[in-house]
C-alpha positions in Angstrom: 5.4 -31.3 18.2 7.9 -30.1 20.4 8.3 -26.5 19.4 10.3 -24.7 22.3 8.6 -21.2 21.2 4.8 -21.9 21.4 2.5 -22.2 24.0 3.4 -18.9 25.9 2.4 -15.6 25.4 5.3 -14.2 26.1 7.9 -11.0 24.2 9.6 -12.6 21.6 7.8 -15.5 21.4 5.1 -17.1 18.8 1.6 -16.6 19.4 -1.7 -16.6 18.0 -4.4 -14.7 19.8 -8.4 -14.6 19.2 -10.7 -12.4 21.2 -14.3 -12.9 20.9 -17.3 -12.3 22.2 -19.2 -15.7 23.6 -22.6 -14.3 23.4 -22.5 -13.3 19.8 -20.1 -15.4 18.1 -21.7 -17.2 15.1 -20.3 -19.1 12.0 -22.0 -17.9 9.0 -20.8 -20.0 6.5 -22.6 -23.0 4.4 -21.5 -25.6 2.0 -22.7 -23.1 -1.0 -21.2 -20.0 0.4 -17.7 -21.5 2.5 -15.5 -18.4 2.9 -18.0 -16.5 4.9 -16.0 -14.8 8.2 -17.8 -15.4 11.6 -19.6 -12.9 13.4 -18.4 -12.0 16.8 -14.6 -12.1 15.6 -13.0 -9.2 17.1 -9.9 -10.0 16.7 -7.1 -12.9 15.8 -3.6 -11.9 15.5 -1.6 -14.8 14.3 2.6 -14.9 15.3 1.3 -11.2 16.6 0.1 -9.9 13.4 -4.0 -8.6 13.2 -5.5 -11.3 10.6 -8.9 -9.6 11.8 -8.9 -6.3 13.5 -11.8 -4.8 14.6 -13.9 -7.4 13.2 -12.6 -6.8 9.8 -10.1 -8.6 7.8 -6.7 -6.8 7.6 -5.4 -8.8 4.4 -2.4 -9.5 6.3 -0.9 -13.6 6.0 2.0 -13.8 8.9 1.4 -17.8 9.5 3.8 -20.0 8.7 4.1 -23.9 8.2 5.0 -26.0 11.3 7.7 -28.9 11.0 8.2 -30.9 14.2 11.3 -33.1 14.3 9.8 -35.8 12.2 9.7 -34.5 8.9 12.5 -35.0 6.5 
């Protein structure tokens, strides 16, 4: 999209972060139940902000919509 602030973790900078474990990562949800969190998810910061911290959800919504240099 040609976003000159993504794609480097770096101070300043936009990032998005998730740290899990491989070995017990797991996606628990189903077509009944959609909105279940993975298991293994320890945490995802999102433009630097914990969206999951500790395996739990922090409540926190720091994303934002990205608009490359084709929309109008």
């Amino acid at each position: 999209m040609r976003l000159a602030d993504r794609g480097v973790l770096k101070r300043g900078l936009w990032a998005d972060v998730v740290v899990f474990d491989p070995q017990s990562i797991a996606d628990r949800s189903t077509f009944s139940a959609p909105n279940q969190l993975a298991v293994g998810m320890r945490w995802v910061l999102v433009n630097g902000v914990p969206v999951i911290a500790a395996g739990e959800m922090t409540g926190a919504k720091p994303g934002r919509v990205l608009r490359g240099p084709g929309f109008k």
